[in-house]
C-alpha positions in Angstrom: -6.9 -13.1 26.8 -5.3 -12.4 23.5 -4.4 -15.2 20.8 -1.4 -15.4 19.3 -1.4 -13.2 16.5 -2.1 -15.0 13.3 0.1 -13.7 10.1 -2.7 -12.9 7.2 -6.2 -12.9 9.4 -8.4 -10.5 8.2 -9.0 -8.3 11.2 -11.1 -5.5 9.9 -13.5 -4.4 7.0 -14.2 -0.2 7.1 -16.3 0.9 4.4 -17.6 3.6 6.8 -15.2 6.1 8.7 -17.3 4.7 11.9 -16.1 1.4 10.7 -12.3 2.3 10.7 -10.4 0.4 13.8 -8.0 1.5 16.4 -4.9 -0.8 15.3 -1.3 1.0 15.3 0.7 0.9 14.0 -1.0 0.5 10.1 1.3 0.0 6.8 -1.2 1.1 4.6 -1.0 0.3 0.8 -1.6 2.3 -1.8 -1.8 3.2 -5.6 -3.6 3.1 -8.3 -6.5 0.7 -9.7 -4.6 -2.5 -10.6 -1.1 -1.7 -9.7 -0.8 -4.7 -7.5 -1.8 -4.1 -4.3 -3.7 -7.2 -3.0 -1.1 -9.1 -5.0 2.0 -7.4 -2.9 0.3 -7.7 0.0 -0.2 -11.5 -0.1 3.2 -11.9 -0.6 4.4 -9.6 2.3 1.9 -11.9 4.5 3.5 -14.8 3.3 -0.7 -16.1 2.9 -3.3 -15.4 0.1 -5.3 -13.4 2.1 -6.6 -11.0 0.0 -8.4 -11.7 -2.7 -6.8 -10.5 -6.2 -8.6 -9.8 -9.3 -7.1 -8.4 -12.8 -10.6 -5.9 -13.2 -9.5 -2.6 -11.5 -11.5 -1.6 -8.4 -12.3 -4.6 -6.5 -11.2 -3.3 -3.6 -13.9 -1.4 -2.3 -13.3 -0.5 1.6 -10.1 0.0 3.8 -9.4 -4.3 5.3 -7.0 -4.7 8.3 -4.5 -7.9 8.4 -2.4 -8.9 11.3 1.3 -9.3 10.4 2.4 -11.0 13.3 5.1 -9.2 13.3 3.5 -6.1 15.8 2.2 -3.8 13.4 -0.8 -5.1 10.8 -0.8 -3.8 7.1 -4.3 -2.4 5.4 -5.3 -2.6 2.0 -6.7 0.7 0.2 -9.6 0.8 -2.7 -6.9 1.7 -5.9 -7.4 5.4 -7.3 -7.7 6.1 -10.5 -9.7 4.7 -13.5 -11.9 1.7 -11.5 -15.0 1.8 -13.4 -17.2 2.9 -10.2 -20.1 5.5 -9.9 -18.6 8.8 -8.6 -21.2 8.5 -5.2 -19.5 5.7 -4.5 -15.4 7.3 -5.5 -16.8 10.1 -3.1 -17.8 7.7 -0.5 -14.0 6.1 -0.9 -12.2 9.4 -0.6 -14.0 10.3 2.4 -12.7 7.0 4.5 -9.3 7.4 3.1 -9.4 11.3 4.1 -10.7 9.9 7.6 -8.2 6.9 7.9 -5.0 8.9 7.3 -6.0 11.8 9.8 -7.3 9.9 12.2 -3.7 8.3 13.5 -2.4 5.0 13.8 -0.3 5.0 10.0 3.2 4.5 10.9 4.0 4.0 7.2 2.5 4.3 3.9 3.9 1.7 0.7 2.8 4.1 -2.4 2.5 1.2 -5.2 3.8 2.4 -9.0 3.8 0.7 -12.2 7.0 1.5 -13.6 5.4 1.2 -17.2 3.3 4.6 -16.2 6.2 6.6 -14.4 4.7 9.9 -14.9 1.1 9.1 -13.9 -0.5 12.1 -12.4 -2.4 9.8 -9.4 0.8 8.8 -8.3 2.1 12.5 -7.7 -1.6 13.5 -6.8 -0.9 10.7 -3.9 2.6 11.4 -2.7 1.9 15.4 -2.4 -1.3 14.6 -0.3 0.7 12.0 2.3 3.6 14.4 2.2 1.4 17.4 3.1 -0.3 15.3 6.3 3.4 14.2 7.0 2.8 10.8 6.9 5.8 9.0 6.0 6.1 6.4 2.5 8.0 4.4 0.5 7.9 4.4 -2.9 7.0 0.9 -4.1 7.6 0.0 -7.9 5.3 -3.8 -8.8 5.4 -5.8 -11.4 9.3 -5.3 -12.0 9.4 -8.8 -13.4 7.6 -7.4 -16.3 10.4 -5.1 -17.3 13.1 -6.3 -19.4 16.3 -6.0 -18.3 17.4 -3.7 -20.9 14.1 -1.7 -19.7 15.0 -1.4 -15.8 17.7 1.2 -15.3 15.4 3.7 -17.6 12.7 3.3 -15.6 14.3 3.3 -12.3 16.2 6.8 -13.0 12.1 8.0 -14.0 10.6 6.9 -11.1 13.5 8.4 -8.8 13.2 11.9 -10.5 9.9 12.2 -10.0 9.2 10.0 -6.4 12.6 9.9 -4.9 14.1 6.7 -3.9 12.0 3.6 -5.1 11.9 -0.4 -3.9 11.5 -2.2 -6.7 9.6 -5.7 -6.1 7.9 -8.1 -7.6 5.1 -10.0 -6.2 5.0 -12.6 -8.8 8.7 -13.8 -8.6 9.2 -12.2 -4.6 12.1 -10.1 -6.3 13.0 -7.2 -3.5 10.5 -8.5 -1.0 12.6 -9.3 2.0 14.3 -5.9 1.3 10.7 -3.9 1.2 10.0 -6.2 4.7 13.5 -5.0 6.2 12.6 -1.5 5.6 9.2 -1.8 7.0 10.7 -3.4 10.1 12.9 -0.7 10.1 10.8 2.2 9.6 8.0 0.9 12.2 10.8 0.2 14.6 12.2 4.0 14.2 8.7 5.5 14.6 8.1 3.5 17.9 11.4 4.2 19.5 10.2 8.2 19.1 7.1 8.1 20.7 
């Protein structure tokens, strides 16, 4: 018999495409080397269950965390400029290219730094989701770090080139029960179709 789900357990480590587990439906994060991601998704969790670190690439597999709230978020290595030996970038975009064909993502948060709006990984990211039809939200961290004068300019960037973007801040929680309602709302929508 099942336990009651427990919001932030770590459920999974893949670091192999054999390793990946059958959980659906996934919100997957991810983004670029030190945009935030372990930081956002401790705060989504409500826990500190990932571990956050300010040197780029310490996230080295795919890890599975139960939400409680029926669907279980998973944390990605960042792309980008991590300081890692290309075996081991090749061994990094062979999970990822087996995790998101596989099934089981009902949503993808793509993570930008709204400092870097026109940061080739980030389109690099959002034409390869958009090509497997996956469906994502654009996800701008760190937005406490703009200035207000600062924040309009970026946001009309980041919507030219992404579409429409959530702007949050992990630090402060700014926009984080908005990015959760649209979550909840985008798992919900995908479940009621299938």
């Amino acid at each position: 018999m099942k336990g009651k789900p427990i919001r932030g357990r770590l459920l999974a480590a893949a670091h192999h495409p054999a390793d990946l587990p059958k959980l659906r439906p996934v919100v997957a994060l991810v983004g670029r080397s030190n945009v935030g991601k372990s930081s956002l998704l401790n705060r989504l969790l409500g826990v500190a269950a990932a571990r956050t670190s300010k040197k780029p690439g310490r996230t080295r597999g795919i890890y599975f965390y139960e939400t409680g709230e029926g669907h279980y978020l998973a944390d990605l290595p960042g792309i980008g400029f991590a300081q890692v030996p290309s075996e081991e970038r090749q061994g990094w975009m062979a999970l990822t290219d087996a995790f998101f064909t596989r099934g089981g993502v009902g949503l993808v948060l793509r993570l930008v730094d709204p400092r870097a709006p026109d940061a080739e990984a980030d389109s690099t990211a959002r034409d390869y989701l958009a090509d497997l039809g996956i469906a994502s939200i654009t996800v701008a961290t760190k937005w406490d770090r703009l200035k207000a004068s600062q924040r309009r300019a970026a946001r009309l960037l980041l919507e030219a080139r992404h579409g429409e973007v959530v702007p949050v801040s992990a630090k402060s929680g700014e926009g984080i029960e908005i990015l959760r309602r649209l979550i909840r709302r985008r798992i919900a929508k995908d479940g009621s179709d299938g």
